[in-house]
SEKOL-820377 format. One record per residue: residue number from 1; chain; residue in one letter; x, y, z of N, C-alpha, C, O in turn. Coordinates in steps of 0.2 Angstrom, whole numbers. Example, Ala and Ser with C-alpha at 12.3 -4.5 7.8 and 13.67 -1.06 7.14 Angstrom:
<nodes>
NODE  seq  mol  type    n.x    n.y    n.z   ca.x   ca.y   ca.z    c.x    c.y    c.z    o.x    o.y    o.z
NODE    1    A     a     66    -28     39     62    -22     39     66    -16     39     71    -17     42
NODE    2    A     s     64    -11     35     68     -5     36     64      0     39     67      6     40
</nodes>
This chain:
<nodes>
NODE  seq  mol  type    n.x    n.y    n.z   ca.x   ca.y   ca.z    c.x    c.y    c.z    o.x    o.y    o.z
NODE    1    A     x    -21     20     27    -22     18     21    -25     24     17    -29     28     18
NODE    2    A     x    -21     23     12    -24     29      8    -29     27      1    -26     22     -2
NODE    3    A     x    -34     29     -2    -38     29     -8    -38     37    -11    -36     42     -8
NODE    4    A     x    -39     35    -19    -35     37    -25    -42     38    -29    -46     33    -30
NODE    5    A     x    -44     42    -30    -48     44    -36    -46     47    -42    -40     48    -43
NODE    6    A     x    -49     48    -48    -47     51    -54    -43     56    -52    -37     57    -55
NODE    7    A     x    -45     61    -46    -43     67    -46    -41     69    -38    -37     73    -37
NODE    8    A     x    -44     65    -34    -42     66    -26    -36     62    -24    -32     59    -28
NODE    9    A     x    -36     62    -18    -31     56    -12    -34     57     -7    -35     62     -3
NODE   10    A     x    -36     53     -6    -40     52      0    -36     49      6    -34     43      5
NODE   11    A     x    -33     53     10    -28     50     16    -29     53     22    -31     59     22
NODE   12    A     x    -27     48     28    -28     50     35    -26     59     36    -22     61     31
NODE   13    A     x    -28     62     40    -28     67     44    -22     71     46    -21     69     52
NODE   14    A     x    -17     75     45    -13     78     49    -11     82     53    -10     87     49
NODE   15    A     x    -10     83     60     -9     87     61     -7     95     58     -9    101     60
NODE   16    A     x     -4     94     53     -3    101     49     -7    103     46     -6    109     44
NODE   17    A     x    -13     99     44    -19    102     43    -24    105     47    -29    107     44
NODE   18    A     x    -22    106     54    -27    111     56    -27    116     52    -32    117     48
NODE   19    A     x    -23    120     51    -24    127     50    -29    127     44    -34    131     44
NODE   20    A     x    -28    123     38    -35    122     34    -42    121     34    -47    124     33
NODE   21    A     x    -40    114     38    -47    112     42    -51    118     45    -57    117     44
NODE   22    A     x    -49    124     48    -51    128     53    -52    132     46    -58    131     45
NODE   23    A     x    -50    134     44    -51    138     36    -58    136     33    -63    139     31
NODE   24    A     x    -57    129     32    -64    127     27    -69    124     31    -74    122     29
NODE   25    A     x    -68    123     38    -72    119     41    -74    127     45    -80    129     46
NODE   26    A     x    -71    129     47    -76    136     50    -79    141     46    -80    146     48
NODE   27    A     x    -82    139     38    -85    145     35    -94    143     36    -96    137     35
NODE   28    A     x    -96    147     37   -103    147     40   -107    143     36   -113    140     37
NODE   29    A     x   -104    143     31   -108    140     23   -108    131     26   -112    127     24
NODE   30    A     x   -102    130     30    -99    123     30   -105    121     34   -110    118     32
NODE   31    A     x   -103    123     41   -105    123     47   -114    121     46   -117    116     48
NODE   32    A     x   -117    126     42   -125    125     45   -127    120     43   -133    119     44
NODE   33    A     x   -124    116     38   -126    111     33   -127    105     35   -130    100     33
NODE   34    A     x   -119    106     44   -118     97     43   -120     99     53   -120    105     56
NODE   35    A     x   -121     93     55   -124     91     62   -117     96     67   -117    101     71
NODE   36    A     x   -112     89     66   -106     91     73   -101     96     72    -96     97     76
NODE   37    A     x   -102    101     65    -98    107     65   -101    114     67   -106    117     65
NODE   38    A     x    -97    116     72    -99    120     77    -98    127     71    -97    128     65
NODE   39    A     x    -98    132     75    -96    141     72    -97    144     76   -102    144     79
NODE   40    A     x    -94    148     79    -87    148     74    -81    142     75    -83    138     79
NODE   41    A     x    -75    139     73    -74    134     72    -65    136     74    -62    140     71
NODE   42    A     x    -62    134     79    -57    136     82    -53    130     79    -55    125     76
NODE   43    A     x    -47    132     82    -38    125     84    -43    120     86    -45    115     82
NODE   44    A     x    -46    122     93    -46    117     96    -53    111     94    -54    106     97
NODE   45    A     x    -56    113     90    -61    110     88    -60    108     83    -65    106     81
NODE   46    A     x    -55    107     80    -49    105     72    -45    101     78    -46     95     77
NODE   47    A     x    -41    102     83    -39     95     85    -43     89     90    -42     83     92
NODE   48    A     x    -50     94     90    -54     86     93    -55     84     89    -55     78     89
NODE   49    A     x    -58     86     82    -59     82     76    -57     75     73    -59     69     72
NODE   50    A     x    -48     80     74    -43     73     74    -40     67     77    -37     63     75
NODE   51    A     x    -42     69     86    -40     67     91    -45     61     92    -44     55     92
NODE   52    A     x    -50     64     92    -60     58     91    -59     53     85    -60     48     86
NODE   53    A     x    -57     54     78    -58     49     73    -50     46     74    -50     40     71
NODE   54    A     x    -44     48     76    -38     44     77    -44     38     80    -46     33     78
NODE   55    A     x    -44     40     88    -46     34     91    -49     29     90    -48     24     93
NODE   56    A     x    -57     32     85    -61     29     82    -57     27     75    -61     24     71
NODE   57    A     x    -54     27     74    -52     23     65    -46     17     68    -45     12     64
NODE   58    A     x    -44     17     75    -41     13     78    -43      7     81    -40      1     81
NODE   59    A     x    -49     10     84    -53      6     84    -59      1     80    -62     -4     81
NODE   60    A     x    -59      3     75    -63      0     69    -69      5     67    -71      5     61
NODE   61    A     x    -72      9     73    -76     12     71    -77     15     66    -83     15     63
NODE   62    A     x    -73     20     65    -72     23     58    -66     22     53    -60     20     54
NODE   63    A     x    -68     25     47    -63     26     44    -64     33     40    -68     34     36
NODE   64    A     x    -61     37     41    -61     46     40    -55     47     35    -50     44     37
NODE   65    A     x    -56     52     29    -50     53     24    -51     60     24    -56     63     24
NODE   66    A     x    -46     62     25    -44     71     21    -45     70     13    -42     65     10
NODE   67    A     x    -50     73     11    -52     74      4    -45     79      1    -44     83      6
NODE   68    A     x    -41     79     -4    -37     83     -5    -34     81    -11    -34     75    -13
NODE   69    A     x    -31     86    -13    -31     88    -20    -20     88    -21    -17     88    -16
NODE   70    A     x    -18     88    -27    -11     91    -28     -6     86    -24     -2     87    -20
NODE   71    A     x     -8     76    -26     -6     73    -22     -4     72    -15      2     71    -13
NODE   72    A     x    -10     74    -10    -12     75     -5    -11     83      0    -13     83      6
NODE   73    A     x     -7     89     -4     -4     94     -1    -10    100      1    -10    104      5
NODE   74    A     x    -16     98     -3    -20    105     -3    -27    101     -1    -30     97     -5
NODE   75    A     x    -30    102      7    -35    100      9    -42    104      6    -42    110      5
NODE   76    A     x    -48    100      4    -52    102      0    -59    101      6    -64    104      6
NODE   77    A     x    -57     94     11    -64     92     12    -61     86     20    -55     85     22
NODE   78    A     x    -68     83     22    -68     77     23    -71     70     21    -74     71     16
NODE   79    A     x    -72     67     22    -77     61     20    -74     54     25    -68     52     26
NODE   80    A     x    -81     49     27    -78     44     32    -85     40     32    -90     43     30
NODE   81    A     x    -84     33     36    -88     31     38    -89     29     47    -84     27     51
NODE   82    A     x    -94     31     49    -95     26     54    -98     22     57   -105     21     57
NODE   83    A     x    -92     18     59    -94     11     57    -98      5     62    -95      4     68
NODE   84    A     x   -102      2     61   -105      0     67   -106    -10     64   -110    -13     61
NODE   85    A     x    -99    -12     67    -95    -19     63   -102    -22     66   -104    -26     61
NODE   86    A     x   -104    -23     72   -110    -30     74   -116    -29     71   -121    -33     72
NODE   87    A     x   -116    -24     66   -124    -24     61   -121    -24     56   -126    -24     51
NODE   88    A     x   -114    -23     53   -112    -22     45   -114    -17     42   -116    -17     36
NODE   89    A     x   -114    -11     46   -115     -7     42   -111      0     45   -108     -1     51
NODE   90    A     x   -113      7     40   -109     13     42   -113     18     41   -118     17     37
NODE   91    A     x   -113     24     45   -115     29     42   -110     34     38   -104     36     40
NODE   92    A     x   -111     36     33   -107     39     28   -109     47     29   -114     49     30
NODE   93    A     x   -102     50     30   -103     59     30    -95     62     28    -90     61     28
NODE   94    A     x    -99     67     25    -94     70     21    -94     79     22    -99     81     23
NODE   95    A     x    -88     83     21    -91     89     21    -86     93     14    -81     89     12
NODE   96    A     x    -87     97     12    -81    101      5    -82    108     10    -86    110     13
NODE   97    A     x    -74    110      9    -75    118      6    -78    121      2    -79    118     -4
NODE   98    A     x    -79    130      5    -84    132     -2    -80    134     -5    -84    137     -9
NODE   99    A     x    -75    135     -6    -68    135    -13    -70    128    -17    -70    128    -23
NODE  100    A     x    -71    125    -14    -69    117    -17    -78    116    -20    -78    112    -25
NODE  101    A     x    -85    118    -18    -91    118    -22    -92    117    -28    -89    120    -31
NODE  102    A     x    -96    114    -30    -99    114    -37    -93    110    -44    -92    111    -50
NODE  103    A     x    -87    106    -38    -84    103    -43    -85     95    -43    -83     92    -48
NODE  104    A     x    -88     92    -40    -88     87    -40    -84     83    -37    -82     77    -39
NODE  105    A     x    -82     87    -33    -75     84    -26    -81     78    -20    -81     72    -19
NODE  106    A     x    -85     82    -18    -89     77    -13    -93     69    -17    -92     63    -16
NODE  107    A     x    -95     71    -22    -97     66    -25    -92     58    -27    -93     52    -27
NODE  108    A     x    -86     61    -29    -79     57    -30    -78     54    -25    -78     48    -25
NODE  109    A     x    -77     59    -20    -74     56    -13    -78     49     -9    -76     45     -6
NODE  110    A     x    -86     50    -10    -89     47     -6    -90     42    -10    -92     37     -7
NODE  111    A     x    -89     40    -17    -90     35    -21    -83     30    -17    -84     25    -14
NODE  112    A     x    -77     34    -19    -73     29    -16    -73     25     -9    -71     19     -8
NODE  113    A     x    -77     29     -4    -78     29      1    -82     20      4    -80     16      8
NODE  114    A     x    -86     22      0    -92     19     -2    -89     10     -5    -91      5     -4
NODE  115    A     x    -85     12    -11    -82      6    -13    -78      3     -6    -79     -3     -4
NODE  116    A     x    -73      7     -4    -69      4      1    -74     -1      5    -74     -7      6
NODE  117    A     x    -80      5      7    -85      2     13    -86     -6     11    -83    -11     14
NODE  118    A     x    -91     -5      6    -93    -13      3    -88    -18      0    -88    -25      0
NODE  119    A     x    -83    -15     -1    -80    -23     -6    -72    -23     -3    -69    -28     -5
NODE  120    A     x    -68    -19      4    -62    -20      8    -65    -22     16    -65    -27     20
NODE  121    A     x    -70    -16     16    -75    -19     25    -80    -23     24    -81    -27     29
NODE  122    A     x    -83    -25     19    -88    -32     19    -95    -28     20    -99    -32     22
NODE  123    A     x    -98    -21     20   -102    -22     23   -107    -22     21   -108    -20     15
NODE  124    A     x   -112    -23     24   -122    -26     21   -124    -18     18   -124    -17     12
NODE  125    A     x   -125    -15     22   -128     -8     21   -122      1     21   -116      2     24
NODE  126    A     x   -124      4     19   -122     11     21   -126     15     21   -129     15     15
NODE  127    A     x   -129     20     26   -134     25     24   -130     35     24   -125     37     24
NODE  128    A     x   -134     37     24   -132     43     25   -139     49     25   -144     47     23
NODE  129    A     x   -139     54     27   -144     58     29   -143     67     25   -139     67     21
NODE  130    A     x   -146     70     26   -146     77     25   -149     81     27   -155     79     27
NODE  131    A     x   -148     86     28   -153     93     33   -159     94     24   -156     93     19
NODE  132    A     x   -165     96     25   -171     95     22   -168    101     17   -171    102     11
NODE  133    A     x   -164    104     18   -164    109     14   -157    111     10   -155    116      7
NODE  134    A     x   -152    105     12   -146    105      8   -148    102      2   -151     97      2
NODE  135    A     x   -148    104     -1   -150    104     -7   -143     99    -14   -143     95    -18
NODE  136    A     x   -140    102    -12   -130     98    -15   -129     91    -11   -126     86    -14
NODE  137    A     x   -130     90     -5   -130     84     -1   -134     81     -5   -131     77     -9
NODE  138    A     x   -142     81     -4   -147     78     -9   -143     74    -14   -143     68    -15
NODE  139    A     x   -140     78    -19   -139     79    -25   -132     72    -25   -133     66    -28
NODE  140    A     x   -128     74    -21   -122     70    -19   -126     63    -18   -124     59    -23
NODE  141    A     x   -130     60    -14   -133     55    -11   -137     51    -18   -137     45    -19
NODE  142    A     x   -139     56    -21   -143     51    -28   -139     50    -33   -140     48    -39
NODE  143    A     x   -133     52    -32   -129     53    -39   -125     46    -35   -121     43    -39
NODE  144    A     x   -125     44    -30   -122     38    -27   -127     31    -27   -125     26    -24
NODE  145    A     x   -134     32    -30   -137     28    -30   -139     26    -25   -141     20    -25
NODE  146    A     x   -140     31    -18   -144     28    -15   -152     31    -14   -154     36    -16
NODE  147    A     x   -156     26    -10   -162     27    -11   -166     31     -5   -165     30      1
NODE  148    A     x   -170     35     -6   -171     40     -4   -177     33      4   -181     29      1
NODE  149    A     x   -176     33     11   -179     30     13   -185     33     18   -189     29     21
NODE  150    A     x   -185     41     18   -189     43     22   -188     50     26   -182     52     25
NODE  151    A     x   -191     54     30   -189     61     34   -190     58     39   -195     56     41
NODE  152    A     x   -184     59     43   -185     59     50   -185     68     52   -180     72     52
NODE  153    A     x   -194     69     54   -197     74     56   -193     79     63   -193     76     68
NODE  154    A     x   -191     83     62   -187     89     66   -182     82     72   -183     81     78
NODE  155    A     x   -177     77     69   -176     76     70   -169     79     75   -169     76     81
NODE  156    A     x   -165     83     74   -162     86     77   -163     92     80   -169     95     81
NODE  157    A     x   -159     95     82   -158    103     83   -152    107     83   -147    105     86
NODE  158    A     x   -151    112     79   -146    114     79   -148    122     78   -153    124     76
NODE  159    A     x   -142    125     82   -143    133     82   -148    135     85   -149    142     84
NODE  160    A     x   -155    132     89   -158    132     92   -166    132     87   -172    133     88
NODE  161    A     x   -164    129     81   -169    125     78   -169    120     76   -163    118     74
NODE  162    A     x   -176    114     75   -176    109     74   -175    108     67   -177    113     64
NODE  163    A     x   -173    102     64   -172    102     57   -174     93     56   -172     89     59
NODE  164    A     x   -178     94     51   -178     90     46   -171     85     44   -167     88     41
NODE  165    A     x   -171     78     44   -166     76     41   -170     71     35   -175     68     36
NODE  166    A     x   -168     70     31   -170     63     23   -163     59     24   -157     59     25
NODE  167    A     x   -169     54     24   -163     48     26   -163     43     20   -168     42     16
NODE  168    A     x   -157     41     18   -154     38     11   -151     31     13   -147     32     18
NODE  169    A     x   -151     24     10   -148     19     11   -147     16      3   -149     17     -2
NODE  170    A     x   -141     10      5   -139      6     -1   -135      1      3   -130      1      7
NODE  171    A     x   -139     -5      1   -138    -11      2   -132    -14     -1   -131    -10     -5
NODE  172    A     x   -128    -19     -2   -121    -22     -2   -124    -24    -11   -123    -20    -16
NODE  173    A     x   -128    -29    -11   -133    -31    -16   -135    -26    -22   -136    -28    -28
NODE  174    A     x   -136    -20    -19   -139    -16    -22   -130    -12    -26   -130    -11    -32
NODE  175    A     x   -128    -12    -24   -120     -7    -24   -117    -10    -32   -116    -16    -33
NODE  176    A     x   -116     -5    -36   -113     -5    -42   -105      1    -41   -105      7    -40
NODE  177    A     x   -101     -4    -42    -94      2    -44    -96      5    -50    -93     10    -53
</nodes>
């Protein structure tokens, strides 16, 4: 299933998109921002990408869109949920190319995203997180109206330090298109 924004297409995954994926998703810019993107970022870490969310979007778990531009031909990003159906809710995560920055491509996409979640999946809640010092994710997260619910303190590790995550939710109740 695909979703349509003012400017995006948000559509399943294809294989002929590694070769961008590995482009936008292995720039270090990308990588240190979000939790499960490694670096440097190979093929093969672009077809597990794919291989992991087929399964999982089959399953019900998720639902994951290639963010892209030019009636789906020009990959810009990702964006998806994961989904956890026996508490009704998802977590939401997204990442852009740094070609694609400071356009307002992540904020679009997750809005739709976000719509699908609550008003096609039914569901109570959606939350979302960000490293203490992403600064543009923050930004994306309040501009979707959600509420800022607290730091989970050095809650991860990555690259051999712990980080900071802020945790953001929005309830079904709460959720305006």
């Amino acid at each position: 299933m695909d979703l349509r924004t003012e400017r995006l297409l948000l559509r399943s995954f294809r294989r002929s998109d590694i070769p961008q994926i590995v482009r936008l998703a292995g720039a270090r810019e990308v990588a240190v921002t979000t939790l499960r993107i490694p670096h440097p970022y190979t093929e093969n870490d672009a077809d597990y990408f794919l291989s992991t969310f087929e399964t999982e979007c089959r399953r019900g778990s998720a639902a994951v869109f290639a963010v892209t531009l030019n009636e789906g031909v020009e990959l810009c990003g990702a964006v998806g949920l994961h989904i956890e159906s026996a508490y009704a809710r998802a977590e939401l995560g997204f990442w852009i190319g740094v070609p694609y920055w400071g356009r307002g491509y992540a904020t679009e996409a997750a809005r739709a995203v976000m719509k699908y979640g609550f008003e096609s999946l039914k569901l109570h809640r959606i939350y979302a997180s960000h490293f203490k010092d992403n600064l543009a994710s923050k930004r994306v997260l309040l501009k979707l109206a959600m509420r800022y619910e607290g730091c989970a303190r050095h809650h991860i590790q990555k690259w051999g330090r712990f980080i900071d995550l802020e945790n953001y939710g929005l309830l079904a109740e709460e959720y305006r298109p």
